[in-house]
C-alpha positions in Angstrom: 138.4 46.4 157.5 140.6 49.1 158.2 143.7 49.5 154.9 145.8 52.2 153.9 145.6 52.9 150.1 147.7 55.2 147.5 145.4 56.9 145.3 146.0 59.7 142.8 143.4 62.5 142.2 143.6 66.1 140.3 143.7 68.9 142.9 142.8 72.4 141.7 144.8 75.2 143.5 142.9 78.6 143.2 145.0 81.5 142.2 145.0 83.3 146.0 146.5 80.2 147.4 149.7 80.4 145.0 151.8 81.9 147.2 151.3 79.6 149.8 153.5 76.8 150.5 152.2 74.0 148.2 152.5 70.5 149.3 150.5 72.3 152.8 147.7 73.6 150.2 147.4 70.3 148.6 147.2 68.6 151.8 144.4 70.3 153.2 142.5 70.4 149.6 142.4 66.7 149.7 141.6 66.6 153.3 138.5 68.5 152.8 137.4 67.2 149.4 137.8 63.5 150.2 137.7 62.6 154.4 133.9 61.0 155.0 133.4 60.5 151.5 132.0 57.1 150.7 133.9 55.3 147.4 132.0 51.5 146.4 135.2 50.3 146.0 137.4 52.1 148.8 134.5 52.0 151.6 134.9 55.4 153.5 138.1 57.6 153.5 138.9 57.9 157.2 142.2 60.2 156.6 144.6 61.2 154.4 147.6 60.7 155.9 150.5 61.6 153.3 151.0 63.7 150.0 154.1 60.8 148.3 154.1 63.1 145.2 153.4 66.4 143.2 153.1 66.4 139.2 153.7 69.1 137.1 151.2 71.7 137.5 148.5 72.9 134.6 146.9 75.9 134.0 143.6 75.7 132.0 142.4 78.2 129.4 139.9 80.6 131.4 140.3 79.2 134.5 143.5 81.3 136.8 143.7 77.9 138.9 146.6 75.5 138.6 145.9 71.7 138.7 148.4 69.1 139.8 148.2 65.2 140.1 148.7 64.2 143.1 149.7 60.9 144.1 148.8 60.2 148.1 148.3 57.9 150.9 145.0 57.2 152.8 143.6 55.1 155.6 140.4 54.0 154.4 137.6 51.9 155.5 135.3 49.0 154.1 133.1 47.2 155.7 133.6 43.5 154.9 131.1 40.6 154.9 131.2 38.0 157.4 133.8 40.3 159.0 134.0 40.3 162.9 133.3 43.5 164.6 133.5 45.3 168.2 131.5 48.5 168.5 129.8 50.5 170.9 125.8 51.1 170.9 124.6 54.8 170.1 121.2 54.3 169.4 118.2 52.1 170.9 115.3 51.9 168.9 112.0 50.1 168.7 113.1 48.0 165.7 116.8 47.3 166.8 120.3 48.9 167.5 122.7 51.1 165.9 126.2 50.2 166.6 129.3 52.4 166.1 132.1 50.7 163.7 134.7 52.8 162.8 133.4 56.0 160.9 130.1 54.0 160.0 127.0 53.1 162.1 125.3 49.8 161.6 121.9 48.2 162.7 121.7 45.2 164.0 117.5 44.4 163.6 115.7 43.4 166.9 115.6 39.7 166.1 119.7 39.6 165.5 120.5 40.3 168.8 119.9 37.0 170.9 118.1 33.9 170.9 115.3 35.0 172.4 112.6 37.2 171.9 113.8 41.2 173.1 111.2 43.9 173.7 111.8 47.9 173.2 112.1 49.3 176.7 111.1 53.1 175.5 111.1 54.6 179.1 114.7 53.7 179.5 116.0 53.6 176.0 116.9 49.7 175.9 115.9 46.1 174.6 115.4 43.7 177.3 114.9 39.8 176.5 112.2 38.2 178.8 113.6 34.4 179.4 117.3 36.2 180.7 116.4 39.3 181.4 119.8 40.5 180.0 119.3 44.3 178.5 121.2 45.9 175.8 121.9 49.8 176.5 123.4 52.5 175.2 126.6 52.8 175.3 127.4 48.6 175.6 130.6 47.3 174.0 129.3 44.9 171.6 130.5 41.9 168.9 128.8 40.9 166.1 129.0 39.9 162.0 128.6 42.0 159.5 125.6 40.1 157.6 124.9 43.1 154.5 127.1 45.9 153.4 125.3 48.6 150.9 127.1 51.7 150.0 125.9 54.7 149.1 128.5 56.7 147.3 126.2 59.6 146.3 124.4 60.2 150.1 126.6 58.3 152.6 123.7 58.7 155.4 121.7 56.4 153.1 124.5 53.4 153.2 123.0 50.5 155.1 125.4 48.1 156.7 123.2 44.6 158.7 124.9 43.4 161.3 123.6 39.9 163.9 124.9 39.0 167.2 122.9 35.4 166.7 125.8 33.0 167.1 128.5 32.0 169.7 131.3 34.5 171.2 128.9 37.3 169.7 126.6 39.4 171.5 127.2 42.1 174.3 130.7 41.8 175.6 129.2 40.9 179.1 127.1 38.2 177.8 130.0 36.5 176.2 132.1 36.7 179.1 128.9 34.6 181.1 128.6 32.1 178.7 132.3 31.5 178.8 132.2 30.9 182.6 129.3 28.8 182.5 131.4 26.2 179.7 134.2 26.5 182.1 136.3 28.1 179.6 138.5 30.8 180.8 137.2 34.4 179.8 139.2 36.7 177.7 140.1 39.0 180.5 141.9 36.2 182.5 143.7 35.4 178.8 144.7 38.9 178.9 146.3 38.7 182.4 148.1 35.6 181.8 
């Protein structure tokens, strides 16, 4: 889930950069100290959008720097559980799919994606099911569940978010349009036009 958080952090401004105009400095400095950067409690900082306030600077003993605390805005995001995603597939692999949420990628494990049993199609890059012969591809607009969230604030590439498309109005976009038109139920596209 996507929220926008005020947070206030310490932001050292070397001596060369003094002359420059500051709330500009301080912007960028927290742009490239904190965007991608994976909190346990924040999720991932997506952007920092505004600087709401500059404290009085500080100059430590030794150190030609100035530090200020900064008070700021941010659009952060955490993966919830149980949440509802959509997401687009990157990756096919023999053991499941990676799916594109946001600034994070999750894997939704071979036996999460359907019913049925799906086999790795390596010459073409995709998992086919045998009974429906319905194929998952890269690229495909998916929904599923967030089933696990674990964040790894020290090496973000090592956070592991679970994901399963296993249950109804989940699934490849395409599939749940189908199954809406075989219940007689009107698909979401024809909602969207009306």
């Amino acid at each position: 889930m996507y929220r926008k958080v005020r947070l206030v952090d310490i932001i050292r401004i070397p001596p060369q950069r003094l002359e420059e105009d500051l709330e500009k400095v301080i912007s960028e400095t927290l742009r490239e100290k904190l965007e991608g950067r994976i909190d346990k409690t924040l999720g991932s900082i997506v952007a920092v959008t505004d600087v709401v306030e500059i404290g009085e600077g500080h100059i430590l003993v030794g150190d030609g720097a100035v530090y200020y605390e900064v008070t700021f805005d941010a659009i952060a995001y955490k993966p919830e559980q149980q949440e509802i995603i959509e997401g687009s597939v990157v990756e096919i692999v023999a053991f499941g799919a990676f799916i594109a949420v946001g600034p994070v990628d999750c894997l939704v494990h071979v036996s999460q994606i359907a019913d049925e049993f799906m086999t790795y199609d390596e010459k073409n890059a995709r998992l086919t099911s045998r009974e429906t012969n319905r194929s998952l591809n890269e690229g495909d607009h998916v929904r599923a569940r967030i089933v696990t969230v674990s964040l790894n604030e020290h090496d973000p590439r090592e956070s592991k978010i679970g994901l399963t498309m296993r249950q109804p109005a989940l699934g490849r976009l395409e599939w749940i349009e189908e199954e809406l038109k075989k219940k007689g139920g009107r698909s979401e596209k024809a909602e969207a036009k009306a």
